[in-house]
N, C-alpha and C positions, 0 to 999 in steps of 0.2 A: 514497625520496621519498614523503612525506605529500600526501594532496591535500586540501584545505582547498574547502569546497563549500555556499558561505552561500549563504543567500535574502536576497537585497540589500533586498525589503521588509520583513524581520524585524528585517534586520539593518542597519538607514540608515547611510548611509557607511561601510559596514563596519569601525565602531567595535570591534566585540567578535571579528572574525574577526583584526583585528591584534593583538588583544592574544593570539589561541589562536596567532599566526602566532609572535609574540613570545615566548611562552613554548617551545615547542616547539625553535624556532632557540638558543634561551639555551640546550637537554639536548642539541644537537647533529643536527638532523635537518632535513634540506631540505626545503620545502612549495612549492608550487605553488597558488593559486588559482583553484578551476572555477566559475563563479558554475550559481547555477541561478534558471531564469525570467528570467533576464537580457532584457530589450526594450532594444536598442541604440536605437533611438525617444527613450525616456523620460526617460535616458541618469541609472540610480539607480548608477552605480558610478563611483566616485571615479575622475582622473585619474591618479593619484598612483602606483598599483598595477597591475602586469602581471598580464594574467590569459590563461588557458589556457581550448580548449572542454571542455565537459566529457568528451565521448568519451575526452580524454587522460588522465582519470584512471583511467583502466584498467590504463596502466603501473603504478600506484603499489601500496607494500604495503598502504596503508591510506586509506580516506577520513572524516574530519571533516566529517560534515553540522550544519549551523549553519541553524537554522530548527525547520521542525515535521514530524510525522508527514508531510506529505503532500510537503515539501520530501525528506524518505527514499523516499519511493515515488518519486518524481521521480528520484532518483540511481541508486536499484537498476535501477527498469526502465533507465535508460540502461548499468548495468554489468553488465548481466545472467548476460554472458556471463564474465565475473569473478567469481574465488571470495574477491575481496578483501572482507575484512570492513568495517564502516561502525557507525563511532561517532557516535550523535544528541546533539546538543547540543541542549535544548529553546529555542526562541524566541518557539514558536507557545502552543501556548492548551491541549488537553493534553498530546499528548506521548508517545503511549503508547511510541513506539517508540524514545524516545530514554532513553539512558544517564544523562543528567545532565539539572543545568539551572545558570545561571551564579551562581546564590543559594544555591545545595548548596557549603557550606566544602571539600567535599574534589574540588571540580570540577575542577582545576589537577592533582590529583592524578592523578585519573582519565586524563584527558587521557594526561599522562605515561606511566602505567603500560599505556595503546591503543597510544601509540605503541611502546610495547618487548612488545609482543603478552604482555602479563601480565593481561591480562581472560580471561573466558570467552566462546567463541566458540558463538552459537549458530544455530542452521539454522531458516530457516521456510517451510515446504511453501508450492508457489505451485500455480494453476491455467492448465489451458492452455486457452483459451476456444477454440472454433471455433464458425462459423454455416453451416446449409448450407440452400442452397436449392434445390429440384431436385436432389439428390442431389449437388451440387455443393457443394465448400466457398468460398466469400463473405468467409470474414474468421476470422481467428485472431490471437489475441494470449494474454498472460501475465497473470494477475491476482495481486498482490501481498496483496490486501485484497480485492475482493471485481466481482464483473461484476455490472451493474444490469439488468434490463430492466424499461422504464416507459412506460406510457401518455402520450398527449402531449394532458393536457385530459381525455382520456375513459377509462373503466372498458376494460381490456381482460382478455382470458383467456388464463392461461398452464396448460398440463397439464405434470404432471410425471411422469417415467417412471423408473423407476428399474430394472436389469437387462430392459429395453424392457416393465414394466408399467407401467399407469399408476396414480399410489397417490393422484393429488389433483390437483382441477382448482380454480384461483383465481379467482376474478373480481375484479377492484380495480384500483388502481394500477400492481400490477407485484409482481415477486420479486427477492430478491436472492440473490446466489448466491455466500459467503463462505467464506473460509478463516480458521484459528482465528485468525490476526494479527488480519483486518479483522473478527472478531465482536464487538469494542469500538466499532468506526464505525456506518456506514449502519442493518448489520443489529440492532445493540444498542438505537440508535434508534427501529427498525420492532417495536421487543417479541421482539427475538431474544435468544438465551441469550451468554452470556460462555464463551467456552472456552478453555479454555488456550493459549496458543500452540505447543509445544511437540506439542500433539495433531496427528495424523494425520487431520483431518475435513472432512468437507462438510458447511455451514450453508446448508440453504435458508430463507428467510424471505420469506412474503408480504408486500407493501405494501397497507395499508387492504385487506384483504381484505374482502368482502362477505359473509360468512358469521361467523356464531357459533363453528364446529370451528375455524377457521383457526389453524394452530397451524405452527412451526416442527419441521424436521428435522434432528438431526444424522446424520450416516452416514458409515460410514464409507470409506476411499478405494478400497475394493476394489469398490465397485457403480459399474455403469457409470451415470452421470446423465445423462439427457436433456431440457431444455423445449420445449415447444411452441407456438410463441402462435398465439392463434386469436381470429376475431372480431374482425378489423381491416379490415372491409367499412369505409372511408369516414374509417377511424378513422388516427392515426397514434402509432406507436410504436418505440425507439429500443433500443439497447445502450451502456452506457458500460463500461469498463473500467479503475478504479483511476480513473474522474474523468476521466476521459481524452473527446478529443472522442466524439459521440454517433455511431452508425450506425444508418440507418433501417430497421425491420428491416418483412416483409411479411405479410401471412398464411399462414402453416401453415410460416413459417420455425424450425428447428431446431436450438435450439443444445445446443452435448455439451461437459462439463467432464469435465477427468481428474486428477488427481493429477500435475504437472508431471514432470519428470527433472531439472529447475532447481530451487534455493533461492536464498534471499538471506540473508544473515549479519550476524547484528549482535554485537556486544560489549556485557556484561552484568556489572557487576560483582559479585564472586563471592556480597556477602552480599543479592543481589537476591529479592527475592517479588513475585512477579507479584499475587498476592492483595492485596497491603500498598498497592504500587501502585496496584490498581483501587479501593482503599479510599481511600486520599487521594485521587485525580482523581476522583471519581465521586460524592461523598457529601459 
């Protein structure tokens, strides 16, 4: 069973999820549709079609994401616990993370060749966030792309410590605190570096930093990373997680990234250049 896992806003009456349903069923393979961001409220998903939650795509050998990068952070974090791989179909805008796009001549092919696992399977290191406060841990989650913390309105200060020294204190906005997947997003935006996917690193990046030195870190997964915000007398300041709702974080709250025990898996077709890639999207 394929599981087919559009973004019903990319993809309006999922026009282009039946035709990837329709071709699939023609080489002989069952699919199931898991929508994602689905609002039963809004009600963006045709009558016509039976659909499955998404949690049920976990059975399946493969999933078909139909949308954009953030439509794939959306299916991984919910299959986390699945070593099933995930072919991106691009919908959205760029797309890093997706295999194809439906304007690419050999997209049909592609497809095809995911669902008989003849792509290249590849692994991308994720982060385990935790917060702790009072010695106490507060809040833990998985970061795909990258964990934010940000000022709300005002300048706050983040220290960073790395093997429990501190190598740089920020004043500004916030930091971000990325893995090589998400060094295209947030942190590429904030003046951060492009790293390979494939690397094994820690990207920290300030936001509007208030200093001249302010500069980014790669490191790598073998140092233990610590932040520290400070200087939230009055002020207020948050964490997000892959975009993910905000948590309000307090003064002298600490948060500690590690190099996960989890990945998430994408299919790659075999004559891919991540380089070529960031050349056309980017330039």
């Amino acid at each position: 069973m394929i599981a087919l896992c559009p973004n019903p806003y990319r993809d309006i009456r999922l026009d282009y999820t039946r035709e990837v349903m329709q071709i699939l069923n023609k080489e002989g393979f069952a699919t199931c549709i898991c929508p994602v961001f689905a609002d039963p409220g809004e009600k963006v998903l045709p009558d016509d079609l039976v659909y499955s939650p998404l949690k049920d795509a976990a059975g399946c050998s493969l999933a078909v994401v139909i949308g954009g990068d953030g439509t794939i952070l959306a299916v991984a974090r919910e299959l986390i616990d699945s070593a099933m791989p995930l072919f991106g179909i691009n919908l959205g805008t760029k797309g890093f993370l997706c295999t194809t796009d439906p304007s690419e001549p050999d997209c049909a092919e592609l497809l095809i060749r995911a669902a008989k696992k003849d792509l290249l399977m590849c692994s991308r290191m994720m982060l385990d966030v935790e917060v702790f406060r009072d010695e106490q841990c507060i809040f833990s989650n998985y970061a795909l792309n990258d964990a934010v913390l940000r000022g709300y309105i005002d300048c706050i200060q983040t220290d960073i410590y790395i093997n429990d020294v501190m190598i740089k204190s920020y004043f500004g906005d916030g930091v971000i605190l990325s893995t090589p997947s998400g060094s295209t997003g947030y942190s590429m935006s904030a003046g951060g570096p492009i790293v390979e996917p494939s690397a094994n690193n820690y990207i920290i990046t300030p936001i509007c930093a208030h200093s001249l030195s302010a500069r980014s870190f790669v490191l790598t997964t073998k140092k233990q990373i610590k932040v520290i915000v400070e200087r939230l007398h009055g002020r207020r300041a948050y964490i997000s997680v892959d975009g993910g709702d905000p948590m309000e974080l307090m003064n002298g709250d600490c948060i500690r990234i590690r190099k996960s025990d989890k990945y998430f898996h994408i299919l790659e077709r075999d004559s891919f250049s991540y380089f070529e890639n960031i050349s056309n999207k980017l330039y």
